[in-house]
N, C-alpha and C positions, 0 to 999 in steps of 0.2 A: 751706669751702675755705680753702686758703693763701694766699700770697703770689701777686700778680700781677703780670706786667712784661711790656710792648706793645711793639712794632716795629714801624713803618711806613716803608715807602722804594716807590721807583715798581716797584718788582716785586713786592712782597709785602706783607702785613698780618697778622700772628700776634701771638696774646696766650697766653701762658704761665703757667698756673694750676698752683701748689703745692698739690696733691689730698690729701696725706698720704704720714707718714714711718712707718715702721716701725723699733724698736730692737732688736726680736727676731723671728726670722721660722724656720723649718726649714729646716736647710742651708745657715744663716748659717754663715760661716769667723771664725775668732779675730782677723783683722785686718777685718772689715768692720764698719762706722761704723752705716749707714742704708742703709733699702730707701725710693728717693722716688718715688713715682707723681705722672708729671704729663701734663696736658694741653695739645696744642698746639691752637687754635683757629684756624682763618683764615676770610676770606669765604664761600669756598667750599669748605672743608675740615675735618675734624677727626681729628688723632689721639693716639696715648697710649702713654707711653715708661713702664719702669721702670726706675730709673738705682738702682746698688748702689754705694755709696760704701763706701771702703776707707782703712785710716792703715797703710800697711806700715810702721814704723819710723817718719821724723816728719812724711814727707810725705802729704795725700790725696791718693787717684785713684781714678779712675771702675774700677769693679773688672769692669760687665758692667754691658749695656745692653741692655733685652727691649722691640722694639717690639710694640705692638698693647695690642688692652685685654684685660683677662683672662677 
């Protein structure tokens, strides 16, 4: 696993694990960067996002966001 970074506040408790990147994937666009699978952890919860990072010209942005695991 990746990177990890925790949250804790009086409503909530998630830890965020960096699962793995993708540099080339099927039906990647010419502007997209990475495919990041990550997990959200809580006490009583768990789910999993895949975030598709994009550089349209100089800025990044989130290009598409697929919840659930695969």
């Amino acid at each position: 696993m990746g990177n990890s970074t925790s949250y804790n506040d009086s409503r909530m408790a998630m830890s965020i694990l960096d699962c793995g990147r993708l540099v080339i994937w099927p039906g990647k666009n010419a502007d997209d960067l990475a495919m990041v699978y990550v997990l959200l952890l809580g006490d009583t919860y768990s789910e999993a996002l895949t975030v598709t990072v994009a550089q349209p010209g100089s800025e990044l942005r989130i290009a598409g966001i697929e919840w659930g695991r695969p």
